[in-house]
Each structure stands twice: as C-alpha cells, then as structure tokens.
N, C-alpha and C positions, 0 to 999 in steps of 0.2 A: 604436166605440172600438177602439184601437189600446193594446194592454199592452204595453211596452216590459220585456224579459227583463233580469234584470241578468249582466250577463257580466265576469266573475272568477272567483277561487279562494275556498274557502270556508278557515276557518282548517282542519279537521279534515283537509283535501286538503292543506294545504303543511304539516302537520304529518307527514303520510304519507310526502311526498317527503324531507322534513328527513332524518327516519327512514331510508327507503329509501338515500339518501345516507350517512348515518352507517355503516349496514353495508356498502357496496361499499368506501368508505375505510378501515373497519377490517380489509377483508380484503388490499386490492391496497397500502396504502401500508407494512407488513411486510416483505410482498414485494422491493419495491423499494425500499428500504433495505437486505436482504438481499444483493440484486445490486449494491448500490454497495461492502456491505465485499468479495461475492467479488472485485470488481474491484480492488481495493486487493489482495488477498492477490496477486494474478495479477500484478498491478506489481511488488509487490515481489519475487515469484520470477524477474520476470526481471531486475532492476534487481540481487540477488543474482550472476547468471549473466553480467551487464554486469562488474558489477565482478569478480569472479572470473575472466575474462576480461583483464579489465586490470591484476590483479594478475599471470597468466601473462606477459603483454604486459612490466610493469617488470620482473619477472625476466630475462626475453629482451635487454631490451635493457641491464640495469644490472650482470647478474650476481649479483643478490642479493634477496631477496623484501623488496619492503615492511614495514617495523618500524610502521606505522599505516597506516589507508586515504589520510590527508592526505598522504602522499607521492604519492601517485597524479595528486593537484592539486597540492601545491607542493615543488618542486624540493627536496630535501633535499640538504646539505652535503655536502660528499666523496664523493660517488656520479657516477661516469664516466657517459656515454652516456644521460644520461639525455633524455627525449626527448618528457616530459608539454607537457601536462595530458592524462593517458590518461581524464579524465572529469571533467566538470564536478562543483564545489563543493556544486551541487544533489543530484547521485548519492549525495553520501554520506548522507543520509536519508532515511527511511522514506516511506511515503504516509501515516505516520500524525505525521510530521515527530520522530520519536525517529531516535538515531543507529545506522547499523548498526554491529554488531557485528567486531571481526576480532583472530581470535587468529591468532599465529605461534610457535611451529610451533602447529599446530591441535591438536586430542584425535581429530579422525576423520580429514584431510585433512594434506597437509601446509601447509596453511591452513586455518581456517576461514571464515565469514561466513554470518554471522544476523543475522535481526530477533526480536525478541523477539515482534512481531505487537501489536495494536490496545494490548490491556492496557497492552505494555511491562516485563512480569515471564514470568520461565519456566513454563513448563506453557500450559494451557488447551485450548480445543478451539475450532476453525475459525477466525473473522479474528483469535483470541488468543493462536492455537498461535505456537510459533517456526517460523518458513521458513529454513531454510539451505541452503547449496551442499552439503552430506553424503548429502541424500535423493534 
C-alpha cells in the first residue's frame, strides 16, 4: 500500500505568514509614506526658488516687482516690457495643491514667498512647517 501525503498549508501556517506579513507592512509602509511628504517638501523648496527667481526675472525686464505671483503668468496692464509667462499657471501651487504665498514688499526679503506646507496653517514641524525663500 501506497499513503498518499496531503500536501498544503495547514490553517495555523497561513495564519503565521498573515501575521509575519502584517508586521513587515507595519513597519516599511510608515516609512515610505514618510519619503513621499519629504519629497513634496523638497518640491516645494525648489518650486519656491523657481518662482523667486522669476519674480527677479519680471522685475529685470518690467521695472517693477510683481503686485501677485499671477503677473508672472498673465500679462498685467500698463506694465512695459513685459515678456511672460515667466512660469506656468501650475507653479503657482503647492505639491499639496494650496496656493503659494507672496508678500511685497516682504517682512524678511524684499519679497517674500512661502508655502504654509501639508497643513496649510502657520507653524508645525516637517511636511507642516512653512518653506520659504528667507531660509
């Protein structure tokens, strides 16, 4: 006679793997979640330093600094030489799709421009902090 073995998993086996599963993903998926807000923060410091850049740019070529960042994209009235769209429509918002920030004259700069970061309110700490061109 010939006993045929039964070959599978028993429930207490895929219960063990379920398990063992559940802790690797509560460790690693944190993680990288984490890496997608620093990545967002890192966009927006340069997308900051873009547009800070392109406000230098309208002043150089118009004589006068930007009164909003939408002059940057669309032509404003009575302004000579002007020579936009020094950044596309998309630029002017965040990675977290709030609008950036822009004083004139600035309180640190003789402009400013900030994000408020994830929140979208002043203060916090890391993808919540404000990013601005001052720092």
């Amino acid at each position: 006679m010939n006993l045929k073995t039964k070959q599978g998993f028993s429930l207490i086996e895929l219960l063990v793997v379920l398990v063992i599963l559940g802790l690797i993903a509560g460790l690693v998926v944190p993680n990288i979640m984490q890496r997608g807000e620093d990545a967002n923060v890192r966009v927006a410091k340069a997308e900051i330093q873009r547009l800070s850049m392109a406000v230098d740019e309208f002043y150089l070529d118009t004589g006068r600094a930007p009164r909003e960042l939408r002059e940057l994209v669309e032509r404003p009235s009575n302004v000579r030489n002007w020579n936009g769209p020094y950044v596309n429509a998309s630029n002017l918002r965040d990675p977290w799709d709030n609008p950036y920030q822009y004083r004139f004259p600035g309180q640190h700069r003789s402009f400013d421009i900030f994000s408020y970061g994830r929140d979208g309110s002043a203060g916090g700490q890391g993808a919540d902090a404000m990013i601005t061109n001052w720092d």
